[in-house]
PyMOL commands that place a pseudoatom at each C-alpha (Angstrom):
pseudoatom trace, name=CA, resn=UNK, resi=1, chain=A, elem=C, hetatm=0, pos=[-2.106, 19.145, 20.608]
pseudoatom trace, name=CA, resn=UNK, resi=2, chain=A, elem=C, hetatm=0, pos=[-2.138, 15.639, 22.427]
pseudoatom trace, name=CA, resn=UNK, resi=3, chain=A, elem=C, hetatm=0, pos=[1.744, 15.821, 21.419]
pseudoatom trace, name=CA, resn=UNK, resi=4, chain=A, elem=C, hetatm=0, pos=[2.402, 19.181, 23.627]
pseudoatom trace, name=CA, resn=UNK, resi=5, chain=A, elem=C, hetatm=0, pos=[0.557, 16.779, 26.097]
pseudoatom trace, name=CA, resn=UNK, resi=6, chain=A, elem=C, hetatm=0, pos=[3.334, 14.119, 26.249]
pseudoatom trace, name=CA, resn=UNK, resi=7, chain=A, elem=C, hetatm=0, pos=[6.251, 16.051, 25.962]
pseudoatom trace, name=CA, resn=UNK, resi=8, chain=A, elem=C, hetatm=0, pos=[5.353, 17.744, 29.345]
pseudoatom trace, name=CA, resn=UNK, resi=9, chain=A, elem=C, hetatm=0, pos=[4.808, 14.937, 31.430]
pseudoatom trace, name=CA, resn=UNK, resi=10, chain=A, elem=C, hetatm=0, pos=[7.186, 13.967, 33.555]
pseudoatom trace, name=CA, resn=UNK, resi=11, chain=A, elem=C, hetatm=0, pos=[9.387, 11.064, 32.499]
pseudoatom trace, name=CA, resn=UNK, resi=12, chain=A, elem=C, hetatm=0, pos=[9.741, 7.888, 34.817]
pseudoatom trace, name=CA, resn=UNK, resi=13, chain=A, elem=C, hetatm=0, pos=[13.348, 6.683, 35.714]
pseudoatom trace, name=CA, resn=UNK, resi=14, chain=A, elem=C, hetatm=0, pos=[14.128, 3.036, 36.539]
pseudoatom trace, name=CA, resn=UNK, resi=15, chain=A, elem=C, hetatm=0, pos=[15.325, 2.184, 39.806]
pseudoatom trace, name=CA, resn=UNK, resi=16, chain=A, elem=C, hetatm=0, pos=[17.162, -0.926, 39.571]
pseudoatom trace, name=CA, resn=UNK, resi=17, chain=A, elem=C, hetatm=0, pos=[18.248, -1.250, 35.716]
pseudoatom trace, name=CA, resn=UNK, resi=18, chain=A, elem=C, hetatm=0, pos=[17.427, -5.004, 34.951]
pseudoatom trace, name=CA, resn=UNK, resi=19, chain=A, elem=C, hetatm=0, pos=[13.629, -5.314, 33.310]
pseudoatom trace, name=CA, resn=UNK, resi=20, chain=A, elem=C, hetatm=0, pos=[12.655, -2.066, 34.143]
pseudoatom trace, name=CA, resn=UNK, resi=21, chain=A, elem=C, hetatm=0, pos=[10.080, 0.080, 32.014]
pseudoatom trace, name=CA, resn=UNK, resi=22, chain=A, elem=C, hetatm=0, pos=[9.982, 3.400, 31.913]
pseudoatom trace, name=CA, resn=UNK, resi=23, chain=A, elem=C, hetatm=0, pos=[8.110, 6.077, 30.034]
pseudoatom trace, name=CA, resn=UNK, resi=24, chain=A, elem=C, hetatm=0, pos=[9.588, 9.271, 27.749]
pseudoatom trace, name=CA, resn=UNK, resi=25, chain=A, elem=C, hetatm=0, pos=[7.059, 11.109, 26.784]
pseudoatom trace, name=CA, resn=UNK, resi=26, chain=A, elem=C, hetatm=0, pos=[9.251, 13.388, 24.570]
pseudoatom trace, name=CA, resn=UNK, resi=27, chain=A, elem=C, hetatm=0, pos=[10.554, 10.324, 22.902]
pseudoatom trace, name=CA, resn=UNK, resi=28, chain=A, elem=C, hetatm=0, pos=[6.595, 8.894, 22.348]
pseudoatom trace, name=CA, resn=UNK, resi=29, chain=A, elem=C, hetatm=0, pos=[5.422, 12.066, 20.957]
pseudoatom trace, name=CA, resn=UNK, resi=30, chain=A, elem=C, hetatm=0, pos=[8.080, 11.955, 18.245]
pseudoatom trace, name=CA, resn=UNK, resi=31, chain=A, elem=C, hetatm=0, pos=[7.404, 8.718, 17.151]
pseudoatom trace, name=CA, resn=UNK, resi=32, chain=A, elem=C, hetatm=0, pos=[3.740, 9.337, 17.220]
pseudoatom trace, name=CA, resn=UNK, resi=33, chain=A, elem=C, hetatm=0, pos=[4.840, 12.781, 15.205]
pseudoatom trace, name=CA, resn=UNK, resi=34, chain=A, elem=C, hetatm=0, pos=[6.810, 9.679, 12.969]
pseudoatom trace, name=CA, resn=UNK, resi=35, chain=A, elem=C, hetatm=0, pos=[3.898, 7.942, 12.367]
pseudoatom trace, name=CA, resn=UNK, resi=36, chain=A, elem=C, hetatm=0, pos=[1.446, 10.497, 11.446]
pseudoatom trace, name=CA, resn=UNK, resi=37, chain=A, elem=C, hetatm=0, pos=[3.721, 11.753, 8.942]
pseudoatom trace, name=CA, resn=UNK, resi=38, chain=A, elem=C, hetatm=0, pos=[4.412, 8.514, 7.074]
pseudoatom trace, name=CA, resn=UNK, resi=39, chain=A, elem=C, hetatm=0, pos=[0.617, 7.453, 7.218]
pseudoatom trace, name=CA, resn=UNK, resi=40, chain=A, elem=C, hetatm=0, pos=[-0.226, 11.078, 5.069]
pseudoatom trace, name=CA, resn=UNK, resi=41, chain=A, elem=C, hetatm=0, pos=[2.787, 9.547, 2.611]
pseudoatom trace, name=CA, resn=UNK, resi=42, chain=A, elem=C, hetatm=0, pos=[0.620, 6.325, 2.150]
pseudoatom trace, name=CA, resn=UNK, resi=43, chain=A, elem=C, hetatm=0, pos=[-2.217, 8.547, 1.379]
pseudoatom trace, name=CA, resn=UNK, resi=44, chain=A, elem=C, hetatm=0, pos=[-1.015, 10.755, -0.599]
pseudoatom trace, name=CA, resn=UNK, resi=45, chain=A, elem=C, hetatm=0, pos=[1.114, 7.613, -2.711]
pseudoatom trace, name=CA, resn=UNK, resi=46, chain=A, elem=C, hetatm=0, pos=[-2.440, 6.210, -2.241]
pseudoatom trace, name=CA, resn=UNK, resi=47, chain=A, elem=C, hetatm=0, pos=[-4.289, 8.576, -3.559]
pseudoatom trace, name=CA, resn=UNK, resi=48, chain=A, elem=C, hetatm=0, pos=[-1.547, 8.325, -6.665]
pseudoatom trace, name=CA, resn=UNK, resi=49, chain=A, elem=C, hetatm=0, pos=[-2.248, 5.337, -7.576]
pseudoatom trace, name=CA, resn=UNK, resi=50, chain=A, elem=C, hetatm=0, pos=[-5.978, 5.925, -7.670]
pseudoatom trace, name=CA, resn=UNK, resi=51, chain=A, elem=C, hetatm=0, pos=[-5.082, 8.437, -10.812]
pseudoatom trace, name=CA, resn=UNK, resi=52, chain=A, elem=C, hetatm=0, pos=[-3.292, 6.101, -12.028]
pseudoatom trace, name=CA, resn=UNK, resi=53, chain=A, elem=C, hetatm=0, pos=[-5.655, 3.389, -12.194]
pseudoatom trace, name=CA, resn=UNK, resi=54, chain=A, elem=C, hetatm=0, pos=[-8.521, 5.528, -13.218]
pseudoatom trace, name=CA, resn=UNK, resi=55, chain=A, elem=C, hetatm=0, pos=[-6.540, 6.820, -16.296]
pseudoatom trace, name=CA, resn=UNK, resi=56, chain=A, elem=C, hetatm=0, pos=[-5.700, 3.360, -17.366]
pseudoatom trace, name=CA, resn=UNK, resi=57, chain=A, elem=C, hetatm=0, pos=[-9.626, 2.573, -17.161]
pseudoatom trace, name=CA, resn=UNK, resi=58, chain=A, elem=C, hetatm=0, pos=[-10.340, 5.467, -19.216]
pseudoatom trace, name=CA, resn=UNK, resi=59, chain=A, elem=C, hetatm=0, pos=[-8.102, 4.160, -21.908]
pseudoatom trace, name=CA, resn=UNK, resi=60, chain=A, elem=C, hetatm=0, pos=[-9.051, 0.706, -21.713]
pseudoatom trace, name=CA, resn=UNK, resi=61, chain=A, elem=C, hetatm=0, pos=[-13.002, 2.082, -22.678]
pseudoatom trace, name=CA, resn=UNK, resi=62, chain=A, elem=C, hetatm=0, pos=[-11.325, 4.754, -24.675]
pseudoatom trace, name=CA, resn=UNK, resi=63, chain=A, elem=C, hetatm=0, pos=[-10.055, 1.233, -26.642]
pseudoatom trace, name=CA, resn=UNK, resi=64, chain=A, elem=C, hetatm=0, pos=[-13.202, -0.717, -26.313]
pseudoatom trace, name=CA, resn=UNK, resi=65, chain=A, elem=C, hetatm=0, pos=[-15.312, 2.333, -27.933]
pseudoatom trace, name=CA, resn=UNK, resi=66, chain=A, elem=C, hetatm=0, pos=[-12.730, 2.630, -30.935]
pseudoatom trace, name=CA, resn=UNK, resi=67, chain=A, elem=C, hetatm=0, pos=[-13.105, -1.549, -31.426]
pseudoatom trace, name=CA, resn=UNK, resi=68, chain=A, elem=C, hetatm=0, pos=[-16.677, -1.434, -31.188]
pseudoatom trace, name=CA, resn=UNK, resi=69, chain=A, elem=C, hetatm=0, pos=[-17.024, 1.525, -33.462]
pseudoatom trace, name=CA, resn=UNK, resi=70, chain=A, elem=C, hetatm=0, pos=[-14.351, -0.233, -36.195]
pseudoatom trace, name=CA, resn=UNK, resi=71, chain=A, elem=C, hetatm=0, pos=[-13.232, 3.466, -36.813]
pseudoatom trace, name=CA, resn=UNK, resi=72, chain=A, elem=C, hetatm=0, pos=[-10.186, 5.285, -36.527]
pseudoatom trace, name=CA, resn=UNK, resi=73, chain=A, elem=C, hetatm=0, pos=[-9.646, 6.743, -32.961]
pseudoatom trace, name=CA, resn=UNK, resi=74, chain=A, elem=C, hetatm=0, pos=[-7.382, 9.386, -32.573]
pseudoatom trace, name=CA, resn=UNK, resi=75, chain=A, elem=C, hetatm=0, pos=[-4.749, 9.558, -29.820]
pseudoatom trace, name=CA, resn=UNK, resi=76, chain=A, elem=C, hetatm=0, pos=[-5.142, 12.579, -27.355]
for i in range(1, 76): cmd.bond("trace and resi %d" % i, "trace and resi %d" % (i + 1))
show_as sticks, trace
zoom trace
């Protein structure tokens, strides 16, 4: 919604060329659109890795059970 915001305001034009700024808000609400998208691809890799991590802890006390118990474990 705040991106329908920018892309309808009126750009700003610079008058002289040399060191001037100027503002496109069509431009700033795609790169805000940019941003948005790659920070849900950190989550979601984020969130990945989280699995991941938690599955190796389960088999690390999966391990430390069948050591402790000195019996056979079976794999899954």
């Amino acid at each position: 919604m705040a991106t329908a915001c920018l892309v309808f305001a009126p750009k700003s034009f610079a008058i002289f060329g040399v060191g001037d700024i100027t503002f496109d808000p069509s431009n700033y609400a795609i790169l805000i659109e940019t941003k948005l998208e790659t920070a849900a691809r950190w989550s979601e890799e984020v969130l990945k890795y989280e699995k991941m991590i938690q599955q190796q802890i389960e088999q690390i006390e999966k391990a430390k059970s069948c050591s402790t118990a000195r019996t056979h474990c079976e794999p899954r």
